[in-house]
C-alpha positions as CSV (number, residue, x, y, z in Angstrom):
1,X,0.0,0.0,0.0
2,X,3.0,2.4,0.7
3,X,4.5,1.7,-2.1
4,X,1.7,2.5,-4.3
5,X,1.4,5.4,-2.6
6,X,4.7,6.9,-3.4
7,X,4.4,5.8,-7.3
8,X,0.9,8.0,-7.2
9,X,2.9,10.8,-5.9
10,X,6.0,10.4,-8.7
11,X,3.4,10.1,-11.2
12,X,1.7,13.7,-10.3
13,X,4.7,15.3,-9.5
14,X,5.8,14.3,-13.1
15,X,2.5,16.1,-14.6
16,X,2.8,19.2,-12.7
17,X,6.3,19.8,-13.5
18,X,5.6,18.3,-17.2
19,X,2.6,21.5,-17.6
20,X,5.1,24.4,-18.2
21,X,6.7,22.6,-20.7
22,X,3.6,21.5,-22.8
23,X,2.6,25.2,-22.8
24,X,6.0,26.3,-24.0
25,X,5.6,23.6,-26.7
26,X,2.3,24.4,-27.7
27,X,3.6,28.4,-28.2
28,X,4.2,29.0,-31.7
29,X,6.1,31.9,-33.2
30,X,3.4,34.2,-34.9
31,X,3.7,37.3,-36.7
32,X,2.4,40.3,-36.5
33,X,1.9,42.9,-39.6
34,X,0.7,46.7,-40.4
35,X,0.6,47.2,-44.1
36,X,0.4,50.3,-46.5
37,X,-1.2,49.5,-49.7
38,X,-0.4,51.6,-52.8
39,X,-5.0,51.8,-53.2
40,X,-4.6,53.6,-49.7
41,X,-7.4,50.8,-48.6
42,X,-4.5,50.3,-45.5
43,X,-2.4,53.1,-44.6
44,X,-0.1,51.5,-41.8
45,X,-3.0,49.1,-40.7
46,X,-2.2,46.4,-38.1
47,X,-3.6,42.9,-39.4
48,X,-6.1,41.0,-37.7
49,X,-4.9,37.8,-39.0
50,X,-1.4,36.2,-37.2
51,X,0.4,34.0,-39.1
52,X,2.5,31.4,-37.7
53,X,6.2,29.8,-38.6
54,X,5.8,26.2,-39.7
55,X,8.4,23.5,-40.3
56,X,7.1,22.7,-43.4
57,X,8.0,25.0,-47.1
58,X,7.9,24.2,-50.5
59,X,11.8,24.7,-51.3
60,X,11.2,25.7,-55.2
61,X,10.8,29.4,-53.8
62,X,13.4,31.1,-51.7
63,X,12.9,32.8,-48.7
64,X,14.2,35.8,-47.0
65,X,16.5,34.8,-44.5
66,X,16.7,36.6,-41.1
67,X,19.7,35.7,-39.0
68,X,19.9,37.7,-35.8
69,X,23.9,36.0,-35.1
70,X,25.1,38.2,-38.1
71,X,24.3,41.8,-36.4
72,X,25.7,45.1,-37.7
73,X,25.1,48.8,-36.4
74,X,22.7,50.1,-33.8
75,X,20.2,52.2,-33.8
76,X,19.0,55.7,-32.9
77,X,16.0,56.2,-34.5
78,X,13.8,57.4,-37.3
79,X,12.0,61.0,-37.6
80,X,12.1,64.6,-39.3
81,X,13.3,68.0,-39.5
82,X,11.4,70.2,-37.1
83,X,12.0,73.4,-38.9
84,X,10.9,76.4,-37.9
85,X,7.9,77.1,-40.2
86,X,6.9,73.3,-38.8
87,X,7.0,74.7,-35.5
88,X,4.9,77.9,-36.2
89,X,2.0,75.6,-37.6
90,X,2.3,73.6,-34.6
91,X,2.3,76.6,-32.0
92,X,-0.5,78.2,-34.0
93,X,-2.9,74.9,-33.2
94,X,-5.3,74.5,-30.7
95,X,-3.4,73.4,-27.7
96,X,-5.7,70.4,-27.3
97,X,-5.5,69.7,-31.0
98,X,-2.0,69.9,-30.8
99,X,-1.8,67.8,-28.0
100,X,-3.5,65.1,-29.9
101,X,-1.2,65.3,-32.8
102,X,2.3,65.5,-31.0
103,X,1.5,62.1,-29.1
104,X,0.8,60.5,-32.1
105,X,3.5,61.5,-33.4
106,X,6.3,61.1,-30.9
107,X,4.0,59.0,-28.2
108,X,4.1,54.9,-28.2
109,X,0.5,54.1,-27.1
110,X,-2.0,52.5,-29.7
111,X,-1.9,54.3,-32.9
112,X,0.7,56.8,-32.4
113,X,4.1,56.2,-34.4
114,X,7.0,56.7,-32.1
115,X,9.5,59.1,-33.5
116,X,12.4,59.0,-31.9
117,X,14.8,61.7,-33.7
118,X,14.5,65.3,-34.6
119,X,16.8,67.8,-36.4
120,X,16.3,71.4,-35.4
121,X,17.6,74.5,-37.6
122,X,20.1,76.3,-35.7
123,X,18.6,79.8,-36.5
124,X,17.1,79.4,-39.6
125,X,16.5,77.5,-42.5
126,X,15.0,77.3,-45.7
127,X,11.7,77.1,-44.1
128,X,11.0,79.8,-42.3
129,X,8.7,82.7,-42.4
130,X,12.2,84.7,-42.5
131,X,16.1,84.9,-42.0
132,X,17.7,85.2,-38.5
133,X,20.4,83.9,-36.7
134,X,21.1,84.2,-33.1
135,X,23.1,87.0,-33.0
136,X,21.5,89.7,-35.7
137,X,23.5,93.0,-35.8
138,X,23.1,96.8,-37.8
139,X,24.7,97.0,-40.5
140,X,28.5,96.6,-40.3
141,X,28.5,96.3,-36.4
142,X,30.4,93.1,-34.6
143,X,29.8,91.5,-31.7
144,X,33.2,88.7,-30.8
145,X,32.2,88.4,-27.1
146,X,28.5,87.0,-28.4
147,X,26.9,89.6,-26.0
148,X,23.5,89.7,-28.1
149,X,23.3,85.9,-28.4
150,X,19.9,84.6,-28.0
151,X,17.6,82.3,-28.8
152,X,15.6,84.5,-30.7
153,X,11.9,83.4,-32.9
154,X,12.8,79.9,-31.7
155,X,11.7,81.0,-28.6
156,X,8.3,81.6,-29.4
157,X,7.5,78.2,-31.9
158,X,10.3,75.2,-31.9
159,X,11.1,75.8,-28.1
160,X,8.3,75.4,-26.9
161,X,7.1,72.9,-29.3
162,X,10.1,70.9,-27.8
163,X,9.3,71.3,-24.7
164,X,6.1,69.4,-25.7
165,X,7.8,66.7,-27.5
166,X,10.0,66.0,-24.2
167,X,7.3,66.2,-22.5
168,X,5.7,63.0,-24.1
169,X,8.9,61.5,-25.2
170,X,12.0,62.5,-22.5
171,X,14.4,60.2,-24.5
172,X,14.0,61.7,-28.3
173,X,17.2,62.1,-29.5
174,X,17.8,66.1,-31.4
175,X,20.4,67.0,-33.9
176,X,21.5,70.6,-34.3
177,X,22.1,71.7,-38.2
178,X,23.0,75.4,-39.3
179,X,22.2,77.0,-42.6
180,X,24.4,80.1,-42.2
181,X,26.6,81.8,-39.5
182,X,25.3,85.6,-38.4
183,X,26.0,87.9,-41.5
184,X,28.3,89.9,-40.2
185,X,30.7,87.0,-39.6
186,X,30.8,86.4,-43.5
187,X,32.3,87.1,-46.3
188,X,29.3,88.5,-48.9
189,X,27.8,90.6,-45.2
190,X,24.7,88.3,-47.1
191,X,22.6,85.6,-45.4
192,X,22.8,83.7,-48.5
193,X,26.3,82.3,-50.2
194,X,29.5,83.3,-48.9
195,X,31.9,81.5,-46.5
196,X,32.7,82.2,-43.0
197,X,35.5,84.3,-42.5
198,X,38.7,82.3,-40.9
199,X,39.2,85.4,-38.1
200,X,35.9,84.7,-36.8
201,X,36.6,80.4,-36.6
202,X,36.6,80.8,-33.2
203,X,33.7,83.4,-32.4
204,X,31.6,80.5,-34.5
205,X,32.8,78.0,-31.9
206,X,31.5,79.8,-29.4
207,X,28.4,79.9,-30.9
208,X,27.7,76.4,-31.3
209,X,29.1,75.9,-27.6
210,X,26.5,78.9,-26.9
211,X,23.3,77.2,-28.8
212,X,24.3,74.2,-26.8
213,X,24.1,75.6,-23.2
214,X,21.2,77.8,-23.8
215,X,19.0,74.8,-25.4
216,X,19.8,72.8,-22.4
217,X,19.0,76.0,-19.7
218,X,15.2,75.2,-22.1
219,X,15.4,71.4,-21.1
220,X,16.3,70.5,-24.6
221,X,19.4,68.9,-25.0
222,X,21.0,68.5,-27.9
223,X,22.6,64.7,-29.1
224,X,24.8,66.3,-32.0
225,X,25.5,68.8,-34.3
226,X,26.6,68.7,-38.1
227,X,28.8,71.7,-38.8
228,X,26.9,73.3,-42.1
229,X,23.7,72.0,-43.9
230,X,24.4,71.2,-47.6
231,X,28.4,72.7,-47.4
232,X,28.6,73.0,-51.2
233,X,24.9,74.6,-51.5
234,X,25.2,78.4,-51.9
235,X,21.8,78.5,-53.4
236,X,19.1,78.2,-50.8
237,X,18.5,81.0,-48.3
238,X,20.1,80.8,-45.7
239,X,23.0,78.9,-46.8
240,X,26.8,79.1,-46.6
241,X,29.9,77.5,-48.5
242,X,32.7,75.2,-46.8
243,X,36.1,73.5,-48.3
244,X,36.6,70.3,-46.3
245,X,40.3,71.5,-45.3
246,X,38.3,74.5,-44.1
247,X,35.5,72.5,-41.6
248,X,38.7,69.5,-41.0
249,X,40.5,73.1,-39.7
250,X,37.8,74.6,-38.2
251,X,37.2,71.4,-36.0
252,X,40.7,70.6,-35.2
253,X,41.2,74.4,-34.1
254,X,38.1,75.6,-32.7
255,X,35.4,73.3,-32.2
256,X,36.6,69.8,-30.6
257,X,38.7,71.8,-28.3
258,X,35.5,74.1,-27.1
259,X,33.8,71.5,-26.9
260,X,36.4,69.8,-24.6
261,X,36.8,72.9,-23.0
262,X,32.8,72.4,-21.7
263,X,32.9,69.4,-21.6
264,X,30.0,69.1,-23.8
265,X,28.4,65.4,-24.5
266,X,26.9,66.7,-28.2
267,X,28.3,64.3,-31.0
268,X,30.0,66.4,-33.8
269,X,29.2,65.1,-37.7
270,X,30.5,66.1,-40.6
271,X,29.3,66.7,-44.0
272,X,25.3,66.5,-44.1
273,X,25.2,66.8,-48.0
274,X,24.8,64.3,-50.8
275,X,25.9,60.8,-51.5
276,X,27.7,62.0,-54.5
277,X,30.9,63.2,-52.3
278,X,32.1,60.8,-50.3
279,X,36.0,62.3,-50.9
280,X,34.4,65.6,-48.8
281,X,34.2,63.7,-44.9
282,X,37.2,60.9,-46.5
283,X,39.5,63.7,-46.4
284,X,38.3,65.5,-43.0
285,X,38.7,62.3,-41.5
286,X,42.3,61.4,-43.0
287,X,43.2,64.5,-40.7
288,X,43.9,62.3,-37.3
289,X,43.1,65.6,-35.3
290,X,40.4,67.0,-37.2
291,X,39.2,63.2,-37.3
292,X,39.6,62.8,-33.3
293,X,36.2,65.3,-32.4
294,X,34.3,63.4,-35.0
295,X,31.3,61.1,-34.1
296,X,30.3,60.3,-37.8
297,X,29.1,61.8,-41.3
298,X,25.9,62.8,-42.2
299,X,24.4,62.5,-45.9
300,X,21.3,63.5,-47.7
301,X,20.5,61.8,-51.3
302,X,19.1,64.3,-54.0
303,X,22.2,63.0,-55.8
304,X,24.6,60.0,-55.8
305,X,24.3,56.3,-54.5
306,X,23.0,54.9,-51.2
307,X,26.1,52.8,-51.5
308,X,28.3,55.5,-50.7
309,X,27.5,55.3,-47.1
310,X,28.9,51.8,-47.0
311,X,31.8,53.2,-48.7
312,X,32.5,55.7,-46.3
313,X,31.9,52.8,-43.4
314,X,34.2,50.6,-44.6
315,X,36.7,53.4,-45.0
316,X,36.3,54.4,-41.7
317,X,34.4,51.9,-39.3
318,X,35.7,53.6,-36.3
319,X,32.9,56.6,-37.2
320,X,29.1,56.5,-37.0
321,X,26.6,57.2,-40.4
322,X,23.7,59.6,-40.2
323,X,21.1,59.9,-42.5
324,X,19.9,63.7,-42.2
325,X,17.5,64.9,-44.7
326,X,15.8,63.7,-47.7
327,X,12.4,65.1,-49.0
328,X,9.6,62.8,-49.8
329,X,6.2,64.0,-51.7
330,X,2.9,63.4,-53.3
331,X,0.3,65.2,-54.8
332,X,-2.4,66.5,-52.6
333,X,-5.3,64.0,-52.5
334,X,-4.1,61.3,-54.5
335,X,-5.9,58.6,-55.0
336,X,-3.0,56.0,-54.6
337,X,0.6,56.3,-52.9
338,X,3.8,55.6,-54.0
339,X,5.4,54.3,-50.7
340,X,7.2,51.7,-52.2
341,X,10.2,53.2,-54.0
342,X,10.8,56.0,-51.2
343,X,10.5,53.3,-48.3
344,X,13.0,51.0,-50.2
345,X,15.5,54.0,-50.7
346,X,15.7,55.5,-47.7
347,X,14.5,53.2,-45.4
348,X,15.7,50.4,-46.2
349,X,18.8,51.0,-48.4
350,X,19.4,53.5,-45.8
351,X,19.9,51.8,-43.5
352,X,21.4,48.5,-45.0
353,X,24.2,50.9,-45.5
354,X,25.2,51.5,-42.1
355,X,22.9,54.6,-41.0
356,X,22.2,54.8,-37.3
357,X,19.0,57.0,-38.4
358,X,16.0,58.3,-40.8
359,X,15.9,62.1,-40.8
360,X,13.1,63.2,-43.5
361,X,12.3,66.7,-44.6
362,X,10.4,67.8,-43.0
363,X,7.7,67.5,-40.4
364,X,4.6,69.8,-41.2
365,X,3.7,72.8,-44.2
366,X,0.9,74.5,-44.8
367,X,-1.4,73.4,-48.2
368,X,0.3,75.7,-49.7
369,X,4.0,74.4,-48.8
370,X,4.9,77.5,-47.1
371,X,6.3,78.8,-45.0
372,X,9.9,79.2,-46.6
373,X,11.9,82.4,-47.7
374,X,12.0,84.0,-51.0
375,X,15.0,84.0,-52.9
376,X,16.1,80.3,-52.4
377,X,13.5,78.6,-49.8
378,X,11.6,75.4,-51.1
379,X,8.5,76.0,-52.3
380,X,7.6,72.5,-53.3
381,X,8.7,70.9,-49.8
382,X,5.5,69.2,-48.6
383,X,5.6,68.0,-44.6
384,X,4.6,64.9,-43.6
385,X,1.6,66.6,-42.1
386,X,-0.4,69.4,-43.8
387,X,-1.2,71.8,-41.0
388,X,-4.5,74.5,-42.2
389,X,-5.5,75.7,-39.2
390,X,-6.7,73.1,-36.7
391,X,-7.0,70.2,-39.8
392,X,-4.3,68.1,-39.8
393,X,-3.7,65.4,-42.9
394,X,-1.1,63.2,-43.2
395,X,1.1,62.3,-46.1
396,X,3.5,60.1,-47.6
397,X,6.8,61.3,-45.4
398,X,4.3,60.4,-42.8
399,X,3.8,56.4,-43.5
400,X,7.1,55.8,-44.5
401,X,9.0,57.1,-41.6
402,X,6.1,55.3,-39.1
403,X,6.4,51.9,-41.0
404,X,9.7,52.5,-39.2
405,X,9.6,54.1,-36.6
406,X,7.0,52.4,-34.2
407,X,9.1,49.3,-33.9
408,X,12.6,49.8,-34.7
409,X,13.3,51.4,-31.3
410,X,16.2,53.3,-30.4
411,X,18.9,50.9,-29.1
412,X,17.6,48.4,-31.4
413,X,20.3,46.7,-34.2
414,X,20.1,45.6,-38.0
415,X,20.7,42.1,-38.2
416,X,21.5,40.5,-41.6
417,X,19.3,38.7,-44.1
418,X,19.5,38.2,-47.6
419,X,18.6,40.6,-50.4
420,X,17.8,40.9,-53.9
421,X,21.4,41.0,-55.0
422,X,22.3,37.6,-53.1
423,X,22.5,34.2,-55.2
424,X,19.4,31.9,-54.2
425,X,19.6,28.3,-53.3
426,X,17.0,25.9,-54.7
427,X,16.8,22.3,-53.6
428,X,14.6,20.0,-56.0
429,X,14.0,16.3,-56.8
430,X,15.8,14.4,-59.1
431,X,13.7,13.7,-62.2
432,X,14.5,10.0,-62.0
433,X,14.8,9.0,-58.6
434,X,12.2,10.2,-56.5
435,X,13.5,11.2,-52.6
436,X,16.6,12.5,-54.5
437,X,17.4,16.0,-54.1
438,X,19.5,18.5,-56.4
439,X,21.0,21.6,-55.5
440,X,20.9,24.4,-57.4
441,X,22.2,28.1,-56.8
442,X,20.8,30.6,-59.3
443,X,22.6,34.6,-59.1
444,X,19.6,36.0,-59.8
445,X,16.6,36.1,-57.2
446,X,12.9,37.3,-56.7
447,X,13.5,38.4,-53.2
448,X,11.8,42.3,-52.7
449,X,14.1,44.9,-50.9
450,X,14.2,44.8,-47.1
451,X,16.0,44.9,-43.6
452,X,15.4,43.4,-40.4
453,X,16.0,44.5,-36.9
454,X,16.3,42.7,-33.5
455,X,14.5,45.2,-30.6
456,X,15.6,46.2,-26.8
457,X,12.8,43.6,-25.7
458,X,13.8,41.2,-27.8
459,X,11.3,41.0,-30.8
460,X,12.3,41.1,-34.5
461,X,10.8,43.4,-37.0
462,X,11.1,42.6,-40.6
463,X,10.0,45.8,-43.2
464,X,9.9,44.4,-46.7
465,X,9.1,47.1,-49.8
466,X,6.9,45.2,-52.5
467,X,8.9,46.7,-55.3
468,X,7.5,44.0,-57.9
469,X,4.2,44.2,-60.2
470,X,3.3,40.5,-59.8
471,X,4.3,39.3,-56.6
472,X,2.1,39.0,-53.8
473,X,3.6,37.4,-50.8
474,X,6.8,37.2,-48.6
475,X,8.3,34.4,-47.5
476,X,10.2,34.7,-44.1
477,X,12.6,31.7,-42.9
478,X,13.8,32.5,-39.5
479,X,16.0,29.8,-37.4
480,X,14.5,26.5,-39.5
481,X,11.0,27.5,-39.8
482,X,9.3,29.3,-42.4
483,X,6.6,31.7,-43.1
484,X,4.3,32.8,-45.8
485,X,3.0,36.6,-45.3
486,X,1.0,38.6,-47.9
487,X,2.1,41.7,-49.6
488,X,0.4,43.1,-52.0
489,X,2.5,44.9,-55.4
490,X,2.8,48.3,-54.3
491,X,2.8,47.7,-50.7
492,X,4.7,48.2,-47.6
493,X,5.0,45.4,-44.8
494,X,5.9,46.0,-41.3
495,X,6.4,42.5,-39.6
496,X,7.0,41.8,-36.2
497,X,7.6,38.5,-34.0
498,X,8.9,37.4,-30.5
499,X,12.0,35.2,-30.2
């Protein structure tokens, strides 16, 4: 009787301990998706269906392969350019309509799409109402000890429109850009062209170092800094012309060691202009004390190769890539959007080349795409909102940087898996002996253009552009199991599962 007493007891202490196993066995990995669809029937919709990973494939078809072992560069997160004409439409909301619409933009509850980076003007840009820097003198007049430095119109729009954004988001991470140095430090005495004279190199430091400390005495702090927008652009208003030997001197001179001097955190960058010169920050950083302040280089792409980032990486892996500003429009109240060719090269191509970010230009315009200045501003720079008033609409920029942003976190990392441009491997039977395989690699492959990310809490998230006309579905393999996800020609997949 005691014995069968005790073989009782083994048996349920066998079943209890055996439960949390048969649960862990009967979890399957599922993913989750939010699709844009070029009909605009889905605009960054989440899926009701969840499709599961199966052992089973049919091998004639290859699969995108997502191997978290292989990882490359992390993450700091996607977003746009809050210029300053963004910042007046905001401050001239409703402040319970703009409540609504900064926490879907920067917030991480429900709907809302996370962004997680922001580049600021430092004074003006482009797209403005008007010109100013931070120091604005009469005519002729000088001012070396910065005694009239301050913050100026951005204290009455992007300030406290920051202060906002912190306010939902204390984490965001903000870049600093100028378009021009105060006139009377240049050479043309013009907001527009001209270079910065070398007597005032070090006034200029002090100004950066200024723009830092007063932005913090705000609560804003500020992550980095690129030197100049667009270096080689004397065209827009504001803007302002650098050599590389000048900004590699002005660096090495001035601005690491200010920086040093207060102790300052904020990451200097380089460039922040086209993919079509990678010789301009390849020469700054051949200069090993120029090269010591630098964090990284920053491009835009309204000409050259995505490619060139990787060029510049593998040049220099020591420094980080930035991706800073690219503008992205559609026409007003289109019936279908084009995300697919956008997403695929910024996004994605972005950052299979190394970018730590997604900077796109820029946040919010008017119907009419102002504000900018005359003389040089853009007048066909749409935001990714439209701002009339209290309406807000949202636009292309919009879907491709949230497709993003809500998932890829900051801190996340890219993690390899095969593209378009890899060979495929087909296994197949043997035509005359059945349970026989071949093995056949072909150069060529049908894959669409994507990347894959693994997150702080430890999901992946797939984003695949459906740059094709016929094909209609993705299929994911993912540590021996394999997954069949539809994707509509046209469309834009975000797809996320749990380890």
């Amino acid at each position: 009787m005691k014995k069968q007493k005790t073989i009782k007891y083994h048996l349920v202490l066998i079943c209890f301990l055996a439960i949390p196993f048969l649960h862990f066995a009967q979890q399957k990995r599922v993913i989750h998706s939010w699709i844009t669809t070029q009909d605009r029937s889905m605009l960054f919709q989440a899926q009701d269906s969840i499709i599961p990973f199966s052992k089973s494939t049919n091998p004639r078809y290859p699969a995108i392969i997502v191997d978290p072992v292989h990882r490359m560069q992390e993450v700091d997160g996607f977003g746009f350019a809050l210029t300053g004409g963004s910042a007046e439409l905001l401050i001239g909301m409703n402040p319970e309509k703009r409540k609504v619409i900064l926490q879907e933009l920067f917030g991480m509850h429900n709907d809302d799409i996370g962004i997680s980076f922001i580049r600021l003007s430092i004074g003006s840009s482009d797209l403005n109402s008007y010109t100013f820097s931070y120091d604005d003198l009469e005519n002729r007049e000088t001012d070396t000890e910065l005694k009239s430095f301050n913050l100026g119109q951005d204290l009455q729009d992007v300030v406290p429109v920051m202060k906002e954004i912190l306010a939902i988001n204390p984490d965001i991470k903000i870049m600093g850009s100028p378009w021009s140095a105060p006139v009377w430090m240049k050479t043309n005495q013009n907001i527009r062209g001209g270079k910065l004279k070398e007597t005032y190199y070090e006034v200029y430091a002090d100004y950066f170092v200024k723009y830092i400390l007063e932005m913090e005495k705000q609560g804003i702090p500020i992550h980095s800094i690129t030197i100049q927008n667009e270096p080689m652009n004397s065209r827009n208003t504001p803007s302002m012309s650098w050599y590389w030997y000048e900004q590699a001197g002005f660096i090495k001179n001035y601005l690491g060691p200010k920086f040093q001097e207060y102790q300052l955190d904020t990451k200097i960058i380089i460039f922040d202009h086209n993919t079509d010169r990678p010789d301009y920050p390849l020469s700054i950083l051949q200069d090993s004390l120029a090269s010591k302040y630098v964090y990284g280089s920053a491009f835009h792409n309204y000409r050259g190769n995505m490619e060139t980032m990787s060029m510049v990486h593998r040049a220099r892996p020591d420094k980080h890539i930035f991706f800073t500003e690219q503008m992205v429009t559609e026409k007003p109240n289109n019936s279908t959007i084009g995300i697919t060719d956008p997403f695929n090269r910024l996004i994605i191509q972005g950052m299979n080349n190394w970018s730590r970010n997604v900077i796109l230009w820029n946040l919010a315009a008017d119907p009419n795409n102002d504000p900018h200045t005359d003389n040089g501003g853009c007048s066909m720079c749409q935001g990714a909102l439209t701002i009339a008033g209290n309406t807000v609409s949202r636009n292309l920029a919009y879907y491709t940087i949230a497709h993003a942003s809500k998932f890829v976190r900051p801190g996340s990392t890219r993690i390899h898996t095969t593209q378009p441009t890899d060979p495929s491997v087909y296994l197949y039977e043997d035509e005359q002996r059945a349970k026989v395989n071949r093995v056949w690699e072909s150069q060529s492959s049908p894959l669409l253009p994507n990347v894959a990310f693994e997150t702080p809490k430890n999901n992946i998230v797939l984003i695949v552009s459906n740059t094709s006309s016929d094909q209609h579905s993705v299929k994911i393999q993912y540590k021996g199991e394999y997954a069949n996800v539809p994707l509509e020609p046209g469309s834009v997949g975000t797809f996320v599962w749990n380890q």
